[in-house]
N, C-alpha and C positions, 0 to 999 in steps of 0.2 A: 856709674853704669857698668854694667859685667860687659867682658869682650868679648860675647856674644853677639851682641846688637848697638857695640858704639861703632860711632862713623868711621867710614876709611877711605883713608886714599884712594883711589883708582886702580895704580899702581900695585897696593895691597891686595886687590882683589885680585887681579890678574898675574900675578906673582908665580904661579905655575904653569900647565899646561891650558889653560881654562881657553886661548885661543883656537888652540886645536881641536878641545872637547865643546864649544859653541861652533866648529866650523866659519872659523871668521875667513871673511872672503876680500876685505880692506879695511882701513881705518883713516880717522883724518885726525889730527891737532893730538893725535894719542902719545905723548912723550913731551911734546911740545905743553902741551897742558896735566896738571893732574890733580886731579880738584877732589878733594874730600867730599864723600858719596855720602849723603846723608837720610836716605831709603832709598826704594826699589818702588815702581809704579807702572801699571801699563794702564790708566785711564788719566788722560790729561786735566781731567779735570782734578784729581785729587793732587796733583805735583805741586809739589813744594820747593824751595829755594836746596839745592843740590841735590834734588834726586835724579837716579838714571829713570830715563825713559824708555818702557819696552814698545814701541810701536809695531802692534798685532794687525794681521789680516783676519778679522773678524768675519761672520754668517753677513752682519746686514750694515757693518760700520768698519771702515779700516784704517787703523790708528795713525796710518799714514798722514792722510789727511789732519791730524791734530796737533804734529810735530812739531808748528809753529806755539799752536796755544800752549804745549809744553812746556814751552822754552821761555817765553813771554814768562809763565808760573814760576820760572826760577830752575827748569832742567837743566843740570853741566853735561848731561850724557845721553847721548838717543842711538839704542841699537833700531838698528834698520832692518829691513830684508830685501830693498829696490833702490837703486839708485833715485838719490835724490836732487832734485831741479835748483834747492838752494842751499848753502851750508855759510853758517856763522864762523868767525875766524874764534868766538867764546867757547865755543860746544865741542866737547869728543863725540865724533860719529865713528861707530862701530857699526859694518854692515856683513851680515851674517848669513849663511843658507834659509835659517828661519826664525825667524824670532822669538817663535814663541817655543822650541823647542831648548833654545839657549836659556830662555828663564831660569829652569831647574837648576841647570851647573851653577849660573851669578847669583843664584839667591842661597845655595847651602855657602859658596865661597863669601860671599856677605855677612852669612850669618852666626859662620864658624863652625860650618859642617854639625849641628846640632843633633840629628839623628844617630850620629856614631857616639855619641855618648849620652843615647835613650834606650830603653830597650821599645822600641817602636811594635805593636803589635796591629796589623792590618786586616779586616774585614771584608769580605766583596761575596758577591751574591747578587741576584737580582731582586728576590725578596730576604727580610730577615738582619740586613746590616744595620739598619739606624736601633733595631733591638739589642740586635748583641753587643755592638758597639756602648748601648748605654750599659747595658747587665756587667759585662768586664768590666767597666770602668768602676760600675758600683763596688762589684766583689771586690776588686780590688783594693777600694779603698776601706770597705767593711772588714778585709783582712790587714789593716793598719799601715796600707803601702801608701806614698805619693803618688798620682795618676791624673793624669790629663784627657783628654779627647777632642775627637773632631767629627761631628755627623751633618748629618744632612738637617738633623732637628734642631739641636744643639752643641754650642764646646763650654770645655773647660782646658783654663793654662795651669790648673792646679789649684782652682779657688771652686765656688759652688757653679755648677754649669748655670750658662747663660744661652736664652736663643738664636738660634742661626737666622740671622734678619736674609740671607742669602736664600735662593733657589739650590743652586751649587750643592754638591753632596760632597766632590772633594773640589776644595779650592784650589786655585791656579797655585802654582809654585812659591811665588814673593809671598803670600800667605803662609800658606804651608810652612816655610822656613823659618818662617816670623813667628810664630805659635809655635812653633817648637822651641825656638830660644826661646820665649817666655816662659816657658816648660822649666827649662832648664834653668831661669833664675830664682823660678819658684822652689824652688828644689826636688822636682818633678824626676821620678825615674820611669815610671812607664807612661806610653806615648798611646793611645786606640786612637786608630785613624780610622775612618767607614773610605774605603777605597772602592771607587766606581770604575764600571768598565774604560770613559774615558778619563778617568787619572790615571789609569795605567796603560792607556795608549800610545804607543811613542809616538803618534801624531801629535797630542796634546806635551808628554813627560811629566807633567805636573808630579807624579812620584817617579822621578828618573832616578834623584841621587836622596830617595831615602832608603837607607838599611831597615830592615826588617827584623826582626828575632821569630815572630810567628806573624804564621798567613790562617783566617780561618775561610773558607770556603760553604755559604749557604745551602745555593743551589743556581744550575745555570739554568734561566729556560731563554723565550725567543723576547729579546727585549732590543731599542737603542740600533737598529739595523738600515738607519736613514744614518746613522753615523758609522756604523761597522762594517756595511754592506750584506756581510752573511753570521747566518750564525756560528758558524767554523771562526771568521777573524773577532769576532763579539768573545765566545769563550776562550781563545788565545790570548786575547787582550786582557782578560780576565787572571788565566794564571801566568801574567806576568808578575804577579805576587808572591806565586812558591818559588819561581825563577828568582828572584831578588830574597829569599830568603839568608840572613846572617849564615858563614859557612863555620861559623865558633859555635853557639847556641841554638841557631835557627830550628825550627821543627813546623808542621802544618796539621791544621784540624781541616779533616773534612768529613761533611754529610753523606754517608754511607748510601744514601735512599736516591743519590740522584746518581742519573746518568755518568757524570762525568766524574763520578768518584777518581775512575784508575787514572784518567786523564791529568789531573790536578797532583794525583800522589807519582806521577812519571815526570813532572815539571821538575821539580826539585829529586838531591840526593840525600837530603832532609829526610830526620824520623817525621813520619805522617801517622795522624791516631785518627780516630773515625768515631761518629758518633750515629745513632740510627732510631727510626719511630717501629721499626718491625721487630715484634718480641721474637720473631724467630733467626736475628742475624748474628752473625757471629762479630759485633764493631766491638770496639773498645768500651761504649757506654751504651745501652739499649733500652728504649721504653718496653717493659715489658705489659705495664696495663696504667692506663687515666683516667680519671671522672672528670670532667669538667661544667661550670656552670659559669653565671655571668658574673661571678666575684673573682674569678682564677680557677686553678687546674690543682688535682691531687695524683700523682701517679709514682709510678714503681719501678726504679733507674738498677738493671744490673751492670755490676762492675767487672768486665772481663779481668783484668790483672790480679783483682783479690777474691773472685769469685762469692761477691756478696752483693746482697741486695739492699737499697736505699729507697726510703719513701721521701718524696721532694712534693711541698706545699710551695702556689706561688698565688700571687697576686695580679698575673697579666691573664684577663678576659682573652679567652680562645683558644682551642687545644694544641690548635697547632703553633703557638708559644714551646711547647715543651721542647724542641728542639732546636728552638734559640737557648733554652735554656742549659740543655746539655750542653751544647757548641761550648758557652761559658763558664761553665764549670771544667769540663774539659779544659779546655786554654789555661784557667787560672790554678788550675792544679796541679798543670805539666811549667806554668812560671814560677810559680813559688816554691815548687816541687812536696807539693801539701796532697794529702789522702783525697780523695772526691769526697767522701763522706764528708769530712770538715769543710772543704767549700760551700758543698750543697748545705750545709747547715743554716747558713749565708741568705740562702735563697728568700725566705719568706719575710726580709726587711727590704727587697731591692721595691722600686717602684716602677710601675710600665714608665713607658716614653709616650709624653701629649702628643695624641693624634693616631695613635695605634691603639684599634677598638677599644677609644677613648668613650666609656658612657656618658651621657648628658641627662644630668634628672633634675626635673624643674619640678616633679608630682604629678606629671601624666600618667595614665595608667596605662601605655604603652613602653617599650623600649625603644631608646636611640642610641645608636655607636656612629664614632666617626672613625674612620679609617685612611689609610694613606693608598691601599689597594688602588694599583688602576693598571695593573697588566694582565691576562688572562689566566696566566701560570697563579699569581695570588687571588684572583678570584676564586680559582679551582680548589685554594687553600683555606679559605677565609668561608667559604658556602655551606659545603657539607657540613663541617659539624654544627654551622647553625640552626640549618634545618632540619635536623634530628633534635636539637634543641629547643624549638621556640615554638611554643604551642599553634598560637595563632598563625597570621600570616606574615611573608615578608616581602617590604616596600622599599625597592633599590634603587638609589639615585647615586647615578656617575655621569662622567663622561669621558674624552679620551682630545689629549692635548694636540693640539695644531701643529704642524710645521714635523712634526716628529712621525714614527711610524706607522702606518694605516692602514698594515695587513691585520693587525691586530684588534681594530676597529667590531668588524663584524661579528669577531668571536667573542669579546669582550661580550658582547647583546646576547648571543647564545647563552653561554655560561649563565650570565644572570638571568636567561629568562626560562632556563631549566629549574632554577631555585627559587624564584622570587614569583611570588601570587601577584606584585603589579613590579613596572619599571619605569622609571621617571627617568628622561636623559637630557641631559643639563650641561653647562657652558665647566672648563675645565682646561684653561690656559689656551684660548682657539690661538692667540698670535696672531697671524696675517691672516690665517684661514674663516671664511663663512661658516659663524657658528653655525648654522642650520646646518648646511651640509656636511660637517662632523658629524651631527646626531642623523642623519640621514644614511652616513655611513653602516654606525654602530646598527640601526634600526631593520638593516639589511640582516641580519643577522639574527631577527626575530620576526620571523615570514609571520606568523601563525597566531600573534595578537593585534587584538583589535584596538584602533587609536581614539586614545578618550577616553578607553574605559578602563584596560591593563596596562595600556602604553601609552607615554604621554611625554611629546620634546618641547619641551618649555626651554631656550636658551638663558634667560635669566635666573639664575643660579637662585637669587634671594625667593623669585616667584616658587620658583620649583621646592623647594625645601617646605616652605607654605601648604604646595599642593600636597606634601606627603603627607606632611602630618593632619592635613583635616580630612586624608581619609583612611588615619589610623585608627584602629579601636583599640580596645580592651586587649592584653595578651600577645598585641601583633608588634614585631620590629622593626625600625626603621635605621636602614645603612646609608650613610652618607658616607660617599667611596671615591677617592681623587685624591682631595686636600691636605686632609689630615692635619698637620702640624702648619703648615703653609701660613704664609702674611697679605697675601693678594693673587687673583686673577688675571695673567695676561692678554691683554688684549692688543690688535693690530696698532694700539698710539701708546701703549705703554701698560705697564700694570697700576691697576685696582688695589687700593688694599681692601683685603676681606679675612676674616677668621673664621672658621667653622664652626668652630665650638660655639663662639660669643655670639656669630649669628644664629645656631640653631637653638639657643639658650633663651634670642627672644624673639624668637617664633613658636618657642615653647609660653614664653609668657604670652605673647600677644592671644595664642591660642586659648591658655587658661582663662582667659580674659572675658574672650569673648563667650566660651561653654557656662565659665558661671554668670553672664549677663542673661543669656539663653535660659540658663535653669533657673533665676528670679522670677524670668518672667511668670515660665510656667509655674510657677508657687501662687503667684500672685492671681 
């Protein structure tokens, strides 16, 4: 096994400052004992015979409490953050300011600091990461590079991507560090992370001690503010990205079109290049005109540096793809240091990512998409050009997840109920919260239709999906808006598993089913 991820001492790990940098506040049996660490765990249940134990203060469970089933599992090492009532004369207790802060430092020093010899490129955005994220990692490998990833959809350690059975969009640290040596045995030189607001929160750290070479920037709007409190520490937290940018190579892509362009290119003293959807800006890359239809987009990329123009053919449903797609050519043009033109070349073999207006065709004579949409800001993204698009009408089913933020609620119902001829509002991770009163929330936000006939809360997701499509016609499209790629529905006792797709796939059968039982009849 490479010495990246074989086992070590104790002592090995803590070899340098990593006391000072985990804030350790005591220790017990630490010298006296020193036992070969053989993984990292902060859920007692997956521990195995010497692994450290991180015991976390968790939302609604606190690892505290499981310190014993740890050890029972085979723990030699439990960092703590509270003094504890019992300790084993077998076990090194490490007790720290916080523990789950400490993760990052003991999982790169575990792992062998594997980011310093990747070239790590990180993603963040509210909408747009689990896209670009997958487009880099394609181009990249479609320009004949080694490349890995990590999204919210799926990763790859260097082999064909596999799916993210996780919620998680960036995993906790002892992951993170672990997929990157495997990176790195793979023979793996570029690293795409999809980096969310809380992986780069130094409440969480989870990306504390990765280096960076590029940070791209989608767009910020108002998301996650049950966790950040405002939207000043939400986008701070954010570009903690072009902050941690490489001070050798480093550089940053950012979206010209939002708000917080200067903000992001002021984080870093990093080259920053800029990309933009208005043909009248002056960025680095510029849409300057699209067509788009339900197969992909066709549009017309100028090149400020060579002052030429590019036509880029793609295959992702939705126009506003095109500046995921710029972002991606961008980035992979300033790594390899290759022409935009030859990237973009590129474009028209990448494939969308499952679950971003992902069509469903069973032979209905309607359209369905599934989508991951469920903030306001991608609403506002995802609407307009559909409905300039779609002849018929359009039939919206979302909802808006539990436990998380609920100013957002109301507007979520506006938005769709400005575009959409009906709106179904439907069950969408409630967690502890009364489904009904989620949709009752979001429902606030659409004074002006009437229930049962354009408006309809049906909490059962399966029901609801049912309801839309038997009152689809000919021409009209149907948005299935939350899930997207997702495995399951949280509820107050645990999560469901559910697939979107594979459900809507046979409620499209069951549907066909029934119309040509109907149409026999009347034959007969």
């Amino acid at each position: 096994m490479d010495n990246h991820t074989k086992n070590k001492k104790l002592t090995e790990i803590f070899n340098g400052g990593l006391f000072k940098q985990i804030e350790c506040i005591e220790t017990r049996n630490f010298g006296d004992l020193d036992p070969i660490i053989t993984g990292l765990e902060y859920d007692s249940r997956r521990v195995k015979s010497g692994n450290l134990y991180f015991a976390l203060a968790g939302l609604h469970k606190d690892g505290h409490m499981f310190i014993t089933d740890a050890i029972v599992r085979g723990a030699a090492v439990v960092i703590h953050q509270v003094p504890l009532l019992d300790y084993r004369e077998h076990v090194v207790y490490i007790r720290v300011k916080d523990s789950r802060f400490s993760m990052s430092a003991v999982s790169t020093a575990f792992y062998g600091c594997p980011s310093e010899k990747l070239r790590c490129v990180g993603v963040t955005g509210t909408e747009g990461k689990s896209t670009t994220v997958f487009l880099i990692w394609q181009l990249l490998r479609l320009s004949g590079r080694r490349a890995g990833f990590i999204s919210t959809v799926q990763a790859s350690v260097g082999g064909e991507a596999e799916d993210n059975v996780e919620h998680q969009t960036t995993p906790e640290a002892t992951v993170i560090h672990k997929r990157l040596a495997e990176m790195l045995e793979n023979g793996v030189e570029f690293a795409v992370l999809e980096t969310s607001s809380h992986g780069l929160s130094s409440r969480t750290n989870r990306l504390g001690d990765v280096i960076f070479t590029a940070g791209i920037m989608t767009n910020v709007t108002h998301e996650h503010l049950e966790f950040h409190g405002t939207w000043e520490q939400y986008r701070s937290d954010k570009a903690n990205l072009f902050r941690k940018l490489s001070a050798e190579d480093g550089f940053g892509v950012v979206n010209a079109d939002d708000q917080s362009c200067a903000y992001f290119a002021a984080a870093t003293d990093r080259p920053v290049f800029t990309y933009s959807a208005n043909p009248s800006s002056c960025a680095d890359l510029f849409l300057v005109h699209i067509e788009s239809s339900a197969n992909g987009n066709t549009y017309t990329v100028h090149v400020r540096e060579t002052c030429e123009s590019i036509t880029v053919w793609d295959n992702l449903p939705g126009a506003f793809n095109a500046g995921n797609v710029m972002a991606a050519i961008l980035t992979v043009s300033k790594l390899l240091s290759l022409p935009v033109r030859k990237v973009a070349e590129l474009i028209p073999a990448v494939r969308p990512v499952r679950g971003r207006m992902t069509a469903v065709k069973k032979g209905q004579l309607f359209e369905v998409l599934v989508d991951y949409a469920h903030t306001p800001s991608s609403f506002q993204t995802i609407f307009p050009p559909l409905r300039e698009r779609v002849k018929g009408r359009i039939i919206s089913l979302f909802g808006s997840p539990g436990e998380r933020d609920t100013k957002k609620r109301p507007e979520q119902g506006r938005i769709a109920a400005l575009y959409s001829d009906v709106v179904i509002l439907t069950d969408e991770d409630p967690r502890g919260e009364v489904p009904m009163s989620i949709l009752e929330e979001i429902a606030v936000g659409i004074p002006h239709r009437k229930r049962d006939h354009d408006l309809f809360l049906i909490p059962d997701r399966l029901l609801a999906i049912r309801k839309a499509f038997s009152l689809a016609r000919e021409g009209d499209a149907v948005l299935l808006l939350g899930k997207g790629h997702e495995n399951s529905i949280i509820y107050a006792d645990g999560p469901m598993p559910y697939d979107e797709i594979a459900e809507a796939e046979k409620a499209l059968a069951e549907l066909l089913r029934d119309r040509e039982w109907v149409q026999s009849e009347v034959k007969e």
